[in-house]
C-alpha positions as CSV (number, residue, x, y, z in Angstrom):
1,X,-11.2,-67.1,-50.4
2,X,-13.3,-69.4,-52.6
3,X,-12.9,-67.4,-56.0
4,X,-15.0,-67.1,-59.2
5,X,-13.6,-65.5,-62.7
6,X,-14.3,-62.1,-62.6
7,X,-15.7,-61.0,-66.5
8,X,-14.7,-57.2,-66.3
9,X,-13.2,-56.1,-70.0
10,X,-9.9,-54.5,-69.4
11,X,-9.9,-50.9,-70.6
12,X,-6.5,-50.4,-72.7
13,X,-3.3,-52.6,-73.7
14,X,-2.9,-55.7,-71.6
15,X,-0.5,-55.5,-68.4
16,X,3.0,-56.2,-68.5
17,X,3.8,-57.7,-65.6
18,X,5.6,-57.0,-64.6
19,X,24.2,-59.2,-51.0
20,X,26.6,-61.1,-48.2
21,X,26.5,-60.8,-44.8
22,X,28.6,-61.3,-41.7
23,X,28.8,-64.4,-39.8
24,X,26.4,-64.9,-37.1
25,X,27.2,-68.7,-36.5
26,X,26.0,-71.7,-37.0
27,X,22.0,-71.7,-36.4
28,X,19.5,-74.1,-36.4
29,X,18.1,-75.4,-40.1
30,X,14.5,-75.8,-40.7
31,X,12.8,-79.1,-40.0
32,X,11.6,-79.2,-43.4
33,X,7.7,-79.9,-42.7
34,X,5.5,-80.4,-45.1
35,X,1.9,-78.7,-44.8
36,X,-1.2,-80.7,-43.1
37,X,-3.7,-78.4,-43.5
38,X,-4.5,-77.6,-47.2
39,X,-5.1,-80.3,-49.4
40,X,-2.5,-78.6,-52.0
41,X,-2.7,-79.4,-55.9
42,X,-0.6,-81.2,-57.5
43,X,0.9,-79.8,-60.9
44,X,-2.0,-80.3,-63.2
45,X,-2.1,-82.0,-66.9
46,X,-1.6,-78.3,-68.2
47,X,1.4,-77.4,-66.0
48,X,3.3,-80.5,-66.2
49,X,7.1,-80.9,-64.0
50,X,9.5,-79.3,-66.9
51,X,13.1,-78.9,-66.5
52,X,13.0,-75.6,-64.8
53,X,10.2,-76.8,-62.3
54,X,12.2,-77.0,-58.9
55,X,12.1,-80.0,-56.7
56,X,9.4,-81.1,-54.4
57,X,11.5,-81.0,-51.3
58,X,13.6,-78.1,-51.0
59,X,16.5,-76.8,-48.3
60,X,16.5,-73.8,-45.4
61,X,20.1,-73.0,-44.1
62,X,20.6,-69.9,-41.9
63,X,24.0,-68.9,-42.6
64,X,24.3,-66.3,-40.4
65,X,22.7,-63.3,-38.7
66,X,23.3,-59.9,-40.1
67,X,21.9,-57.5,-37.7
68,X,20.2,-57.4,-34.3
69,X,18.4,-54.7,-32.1
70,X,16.0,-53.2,-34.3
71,X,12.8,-52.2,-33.5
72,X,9.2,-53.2,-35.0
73,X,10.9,-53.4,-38.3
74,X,7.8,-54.0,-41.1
75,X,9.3,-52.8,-44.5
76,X,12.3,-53.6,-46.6
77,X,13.6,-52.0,-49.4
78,X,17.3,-53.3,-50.9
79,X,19.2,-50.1,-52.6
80,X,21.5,-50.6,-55.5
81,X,24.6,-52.4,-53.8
82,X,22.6,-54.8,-51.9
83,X,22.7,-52.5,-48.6
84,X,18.7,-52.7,-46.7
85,X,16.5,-50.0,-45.9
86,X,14.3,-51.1,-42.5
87,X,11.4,-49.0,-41.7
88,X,10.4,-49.1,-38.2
89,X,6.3,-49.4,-37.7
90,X,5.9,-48.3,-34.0
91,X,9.2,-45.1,-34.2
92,X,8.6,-44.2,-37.8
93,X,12.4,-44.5,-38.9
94,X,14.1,-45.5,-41.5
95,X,17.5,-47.4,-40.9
96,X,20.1,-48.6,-43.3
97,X,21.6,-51.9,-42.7
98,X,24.9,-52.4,-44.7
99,X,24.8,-56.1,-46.3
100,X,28.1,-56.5,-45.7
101,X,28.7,-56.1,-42.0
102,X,25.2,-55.1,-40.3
103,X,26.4,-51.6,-39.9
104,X,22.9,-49.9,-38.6
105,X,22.8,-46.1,-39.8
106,X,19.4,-43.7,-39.3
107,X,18.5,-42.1,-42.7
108,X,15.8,-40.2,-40.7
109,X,12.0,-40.3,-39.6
110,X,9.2,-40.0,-42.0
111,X,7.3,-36.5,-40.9
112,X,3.2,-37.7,-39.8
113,X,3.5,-41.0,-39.1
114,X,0.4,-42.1,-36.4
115,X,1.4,-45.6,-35.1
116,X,-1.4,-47.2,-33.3
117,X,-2.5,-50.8,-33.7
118,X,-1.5,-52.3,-36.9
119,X,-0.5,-48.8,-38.2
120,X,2.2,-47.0,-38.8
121,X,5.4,-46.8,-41.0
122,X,4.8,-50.1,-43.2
123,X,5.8,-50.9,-46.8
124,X,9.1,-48.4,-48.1
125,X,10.4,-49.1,-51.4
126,X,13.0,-47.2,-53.8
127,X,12.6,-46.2,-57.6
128,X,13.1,-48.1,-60.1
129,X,15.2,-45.0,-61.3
130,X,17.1,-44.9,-57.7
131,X,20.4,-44.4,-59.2
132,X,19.3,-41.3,-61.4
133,X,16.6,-39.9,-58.5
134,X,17.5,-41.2,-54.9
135,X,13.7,-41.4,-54.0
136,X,12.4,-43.9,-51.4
137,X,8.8,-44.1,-50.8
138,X,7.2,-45.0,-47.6
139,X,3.5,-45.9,-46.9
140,X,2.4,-44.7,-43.9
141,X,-0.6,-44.2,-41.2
142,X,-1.1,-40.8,-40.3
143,X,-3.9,-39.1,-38.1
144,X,-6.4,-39.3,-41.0
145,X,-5.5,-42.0,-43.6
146,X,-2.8,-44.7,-44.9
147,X,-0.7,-42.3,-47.7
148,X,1.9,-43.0,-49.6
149,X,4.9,-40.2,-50.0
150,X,8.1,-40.0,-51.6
151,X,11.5,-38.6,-49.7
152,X,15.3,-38.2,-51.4
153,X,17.8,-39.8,-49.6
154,X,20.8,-38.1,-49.5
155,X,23.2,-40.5,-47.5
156,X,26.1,-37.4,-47.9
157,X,24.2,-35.6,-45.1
158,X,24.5,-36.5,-41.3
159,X,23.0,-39.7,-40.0
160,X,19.7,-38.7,-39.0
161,X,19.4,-36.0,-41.3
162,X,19.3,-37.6,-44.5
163,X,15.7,-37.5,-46.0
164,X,14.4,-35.0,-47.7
165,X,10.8,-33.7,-47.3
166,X,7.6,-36.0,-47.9
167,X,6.2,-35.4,-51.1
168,X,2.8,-36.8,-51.0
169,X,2.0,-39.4,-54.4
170,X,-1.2,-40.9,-52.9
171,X,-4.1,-40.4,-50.0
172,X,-6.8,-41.5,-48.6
173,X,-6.5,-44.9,-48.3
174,X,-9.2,-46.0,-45.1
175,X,-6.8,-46.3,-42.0
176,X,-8.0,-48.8,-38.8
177,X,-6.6,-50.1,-35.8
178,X,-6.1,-53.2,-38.0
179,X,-5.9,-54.3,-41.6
180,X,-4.3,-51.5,-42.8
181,X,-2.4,-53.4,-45.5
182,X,0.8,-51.5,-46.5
183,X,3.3,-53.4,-48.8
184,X,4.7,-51.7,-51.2
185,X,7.1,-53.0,-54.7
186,X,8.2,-51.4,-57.9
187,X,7.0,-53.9,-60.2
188,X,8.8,-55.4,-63.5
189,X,6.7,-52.7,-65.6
190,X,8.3,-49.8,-63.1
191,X,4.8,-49.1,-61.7
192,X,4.0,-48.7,-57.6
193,X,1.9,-51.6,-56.8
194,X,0.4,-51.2,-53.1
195,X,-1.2,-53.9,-51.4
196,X,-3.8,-52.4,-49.0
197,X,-6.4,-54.2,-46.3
198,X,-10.2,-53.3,-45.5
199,X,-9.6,-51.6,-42.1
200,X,-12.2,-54.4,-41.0
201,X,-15.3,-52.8,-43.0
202,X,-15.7,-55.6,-45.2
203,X,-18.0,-53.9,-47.6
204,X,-15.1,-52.1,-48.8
205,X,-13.1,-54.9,-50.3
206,X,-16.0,-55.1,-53.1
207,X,-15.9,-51.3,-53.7
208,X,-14.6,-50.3,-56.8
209,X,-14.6,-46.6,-55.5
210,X,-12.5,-47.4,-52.7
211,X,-8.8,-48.0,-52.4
212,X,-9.2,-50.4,-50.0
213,X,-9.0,-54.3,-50.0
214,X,-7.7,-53.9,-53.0
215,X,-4.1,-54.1,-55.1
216,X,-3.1,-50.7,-56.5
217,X,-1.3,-49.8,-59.5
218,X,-0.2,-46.6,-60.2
219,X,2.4,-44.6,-61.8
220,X,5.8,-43.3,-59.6
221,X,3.8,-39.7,-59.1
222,X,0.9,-41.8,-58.0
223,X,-1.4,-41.6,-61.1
224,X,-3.4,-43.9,-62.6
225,X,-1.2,-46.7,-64.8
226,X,-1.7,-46.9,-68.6
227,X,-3.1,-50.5,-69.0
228,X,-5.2,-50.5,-65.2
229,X,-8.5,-52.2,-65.9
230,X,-10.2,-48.8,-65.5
231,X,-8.5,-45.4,-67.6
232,X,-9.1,-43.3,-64.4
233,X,-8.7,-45.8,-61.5
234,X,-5.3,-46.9,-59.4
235,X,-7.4,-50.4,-58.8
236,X,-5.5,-53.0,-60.2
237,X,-7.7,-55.9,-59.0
238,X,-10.0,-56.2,-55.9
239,X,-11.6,-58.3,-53.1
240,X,-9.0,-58.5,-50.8
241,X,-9.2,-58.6,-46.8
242,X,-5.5,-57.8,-45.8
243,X,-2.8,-58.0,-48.3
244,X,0.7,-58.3,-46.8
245,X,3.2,-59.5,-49.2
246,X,3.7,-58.8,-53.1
247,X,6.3,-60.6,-55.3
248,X,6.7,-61.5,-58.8
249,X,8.5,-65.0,-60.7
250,X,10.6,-65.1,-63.3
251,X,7.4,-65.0,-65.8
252,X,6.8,-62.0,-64.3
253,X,3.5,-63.2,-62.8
254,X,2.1,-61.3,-59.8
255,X,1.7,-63.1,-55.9
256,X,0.1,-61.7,-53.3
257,X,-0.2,-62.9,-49.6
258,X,-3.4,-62.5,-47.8
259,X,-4.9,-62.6,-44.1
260,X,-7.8,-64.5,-43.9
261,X,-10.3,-64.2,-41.1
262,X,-11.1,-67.6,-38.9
263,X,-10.5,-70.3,-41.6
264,X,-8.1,-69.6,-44.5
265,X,-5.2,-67.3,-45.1
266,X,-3.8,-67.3,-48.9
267,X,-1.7,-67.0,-51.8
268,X,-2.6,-65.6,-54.9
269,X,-1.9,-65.5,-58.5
270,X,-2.7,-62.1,-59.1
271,X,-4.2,-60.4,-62.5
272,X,-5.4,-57.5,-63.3
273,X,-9.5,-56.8,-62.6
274,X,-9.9,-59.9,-60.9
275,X,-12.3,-60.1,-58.1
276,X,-10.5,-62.4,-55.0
277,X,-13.8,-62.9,-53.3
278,X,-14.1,-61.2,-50.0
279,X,-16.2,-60.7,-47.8
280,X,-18.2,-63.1,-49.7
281,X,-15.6,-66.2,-49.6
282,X,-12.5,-66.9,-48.2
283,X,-10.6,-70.0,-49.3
284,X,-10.7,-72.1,-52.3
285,X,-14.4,-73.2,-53.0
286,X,-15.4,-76.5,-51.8
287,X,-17.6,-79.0,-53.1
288,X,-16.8,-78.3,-56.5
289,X,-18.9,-75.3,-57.2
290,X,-17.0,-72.2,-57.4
291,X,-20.1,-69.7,-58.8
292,X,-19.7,-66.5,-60.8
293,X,-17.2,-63.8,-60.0
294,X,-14.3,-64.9,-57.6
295,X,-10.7,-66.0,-58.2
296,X,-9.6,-68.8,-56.2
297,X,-6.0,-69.0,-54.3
298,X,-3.1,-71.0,-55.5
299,X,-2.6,-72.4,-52.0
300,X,-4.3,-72.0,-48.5
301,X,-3.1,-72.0,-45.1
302,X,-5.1,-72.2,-41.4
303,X,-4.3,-69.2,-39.7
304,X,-2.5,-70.5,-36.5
305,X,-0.1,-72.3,-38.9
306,X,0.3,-69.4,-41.2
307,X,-1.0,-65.4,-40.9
308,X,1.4,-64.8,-43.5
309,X,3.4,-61.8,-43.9
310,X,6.1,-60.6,-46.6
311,X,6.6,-63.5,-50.0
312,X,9.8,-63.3,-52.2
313,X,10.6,-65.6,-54.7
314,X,13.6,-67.2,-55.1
315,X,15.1,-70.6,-56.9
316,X,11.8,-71.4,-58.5
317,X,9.6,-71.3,-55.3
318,X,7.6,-68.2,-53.3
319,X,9.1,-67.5,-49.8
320,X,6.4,-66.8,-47.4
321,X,6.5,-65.3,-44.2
322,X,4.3,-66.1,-41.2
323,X,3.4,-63.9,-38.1
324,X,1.5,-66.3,-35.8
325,X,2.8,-69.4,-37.6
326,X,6.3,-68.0,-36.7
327,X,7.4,-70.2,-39.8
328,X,8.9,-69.8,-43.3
329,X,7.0,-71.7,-46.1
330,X,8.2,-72.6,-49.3
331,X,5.8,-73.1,-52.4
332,X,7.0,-74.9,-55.0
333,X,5.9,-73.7,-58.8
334,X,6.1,-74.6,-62.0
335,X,4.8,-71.5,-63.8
336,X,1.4,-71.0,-62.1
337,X,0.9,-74.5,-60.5
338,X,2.7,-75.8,-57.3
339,X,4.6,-79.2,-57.6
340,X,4.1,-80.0,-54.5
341,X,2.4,-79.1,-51.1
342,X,4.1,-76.1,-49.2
343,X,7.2,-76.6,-46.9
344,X,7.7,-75.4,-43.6
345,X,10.8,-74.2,-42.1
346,X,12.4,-73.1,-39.0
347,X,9.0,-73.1,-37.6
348,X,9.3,-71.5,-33.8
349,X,12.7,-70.7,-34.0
350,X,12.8,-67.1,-34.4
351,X,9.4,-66.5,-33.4
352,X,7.2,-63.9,-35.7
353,X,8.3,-63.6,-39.0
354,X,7.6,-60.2,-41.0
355,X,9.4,-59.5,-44.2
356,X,11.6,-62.2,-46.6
357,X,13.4,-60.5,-49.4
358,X,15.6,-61.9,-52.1
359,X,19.2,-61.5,-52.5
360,X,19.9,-63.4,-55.4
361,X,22.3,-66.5,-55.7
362,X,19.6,-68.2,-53.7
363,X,20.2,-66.1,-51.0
364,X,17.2,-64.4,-48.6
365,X,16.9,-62.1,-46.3
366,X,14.6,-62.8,-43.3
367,X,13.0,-60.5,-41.0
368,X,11.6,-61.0,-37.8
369,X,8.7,-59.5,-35.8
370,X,9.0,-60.0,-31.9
371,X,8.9,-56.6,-30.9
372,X,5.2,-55.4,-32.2
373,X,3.8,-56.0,-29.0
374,X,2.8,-58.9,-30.1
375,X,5.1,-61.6,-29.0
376,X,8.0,-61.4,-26.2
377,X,10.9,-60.7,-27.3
378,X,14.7,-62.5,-27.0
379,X,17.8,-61.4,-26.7
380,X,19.0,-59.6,-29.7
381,X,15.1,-59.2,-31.4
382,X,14.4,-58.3,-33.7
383,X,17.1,-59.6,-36.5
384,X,17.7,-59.9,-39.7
385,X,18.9,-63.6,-41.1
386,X,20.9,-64.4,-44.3
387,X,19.4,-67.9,-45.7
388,X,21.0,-69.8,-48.3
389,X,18.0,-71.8,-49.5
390,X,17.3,-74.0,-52.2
């Protein structure tokens, strides 16, 4: 979206911002691609190439797959351990993949889940306090809305069996058969942040009084965060058609992945009451003149090569998934400035990709997305991939 600085005043204290595998193979590596479409900037005067920048061309390995056979999977949550949580979109489960052998286990379903177009179970997530609490939280599309709940997970009970009852944090988020958002992350500060879409009634992306289009921020029981731009408001920042992936750097800066409609999908450097300019722009602004009011992305994609999903960040670059571009892209940064134009890997291998997490030791975790009726799927779809990237 072509962006303008949005001049709303804060209302309190400034935001702080805040696993192994088994062996699957040898797969095919990436092609290593650079982007054609967006003419990408290259690190500015004020973000000069430091020591800690990473390199302009970086590396894609698939070392293995760890799990095949599962069905629609959309979120991922990694527990203490390095074990996954998958939620299923389309059967509302939740299924525990162990990180060191791809052992599947079914925690349970999550009680009122409606799938139906783009709904569904989506984002899942667990506490920052997980070890102390053993909550996971699920956003999901019921009959009426897109909630958010929290469930205890008690893996001592049988399989199937082992989530407690929904306990409601946060409703009334506009439901749709499509942009219905739904990523969810604990954030360095140990708040919720929820990335939701505009159902397609684009007039809601610029309302402040409506959840939607919009990055939340709210406390683990769903209130209001000290620090939001407004005292009595979950909206962390606004103007948003469809956001799909949430990740943080080693600053602790905030990135969002966004759908765009028929020109530009994005990334975003997010901060708190910002306005990201939708419905009114989409893209950076062109021609030089941004106007009043809108935030412009760090990096743009078309939609056929991108439709991005899930971001992670990981060896000094953001990880971004993408649905119709059925490709991985890697950005580059050197604090909030890429060093070079985005990377694209193992594009049209694995078909649709949905969800990239990181592992650490600059390892990911890749998700794909073949069997949400929107692709045909293979043999063995969908799967989860190790990556060793660099």
């Amino acid at each position: 979206m072509q962006r303008r600085s949005q001049t709303a005043v804060l209302a309190a204290a400034s935001l702080l911002l805040a696993a192994g595998c088994s062996s699957g193979g040898a797969q095919p590596q990436g092609d290593g691609s650079p982007a054609a479409p967006s003419k990408s900037p290259a690190a500015s005067s004020d973000a000069t190439a430091s020591s800690h920048a990473p390199p302009a061309k970086g590396s894609v390995k698939v070392a293995g797959t760890l799990t095949t056979g599962l069905t629609s999977p959309w979120g991922v949550a990694v527990l203490p351990g390095g074990d996954l949580l998958v939620a299923s979109r389309d059967t509302g489960k939740i299924i525990r993949v162990s990180a060191d052998n791809g052992k599947k286990t079914e925690l349970g379903s999550v009680p009122g889940v409606d799938p139906g177009g783009e709904g569904g179970l989506l984002g899942i997530a667990v506490s920052s306090t997980f070890g102390a609490d053993h909550q996971v939280y699920a956003y999901f599309t019921t009959a009426s809305d897109n909630r958010i709940a929290r469930m205890n997970y008690d893996e001592r009970r049988p399989p199937g069996n082992q989530l407690g009852a929904p306990d409601t944090i946060f409703k009334g988020i506009p439901k749709g058969q499509i942009h219905n958002g739904g990523r969810i992350a604990f954030g360095p500060d140990k708040m919720l942040y929820v990335g939701t879409g505009e159902t397609n009634d684009k007039g809601l992306a610029q309302d402040k009084d409506s959840p939607a289009g919009k990055i939340l921020r709210m406390t683990p029981d769903g209130e209001p965060a000290h620090g939001n731009p407004e005292a009595d408001s979950v909206v962390h920042d606004y103007g948003h058609r469809n956001v799909q992936g949430l990740a943080w750097d080693d600053g602790k800066r905030m990135w969002a992945s966004e759908f765009g409609q028929d020109t530009w999908d994005e990334l975003n450097l997010i901060e708190p009451g910002r306005n990201y300019g939708w419905p009114e722009a989409e893209g950076r602004a062109k021609g030089g003149s941004k106007g009043p009011g809108f935030v412009d992305p760090v990096e743009e994609w078309k939609p056929a090569d991108a439709s991005p999903s899930g971001i992670a960040y990981a060896e000094g670059s953001i990880w971004m998934a993408s649905l119709r571009g059925e490709r991985l892209w890697r950005i580059p940064l050197n604090g909030t400035k890429p060093v070079a134009a985005p990377q694209a890997f193992l594009k049209g291998t694995y078909g649709r990709l949905r969800t990239v997490v990181a592992a650490g030791d600059g390892t990911l975790w890749l998700v794909t997305s073949n069997t949400d009726g929107r692709s045909t799927p293979h043999k063995g779809d969908d799967r989860i991939l190790r990556l060793k990237v660099s």
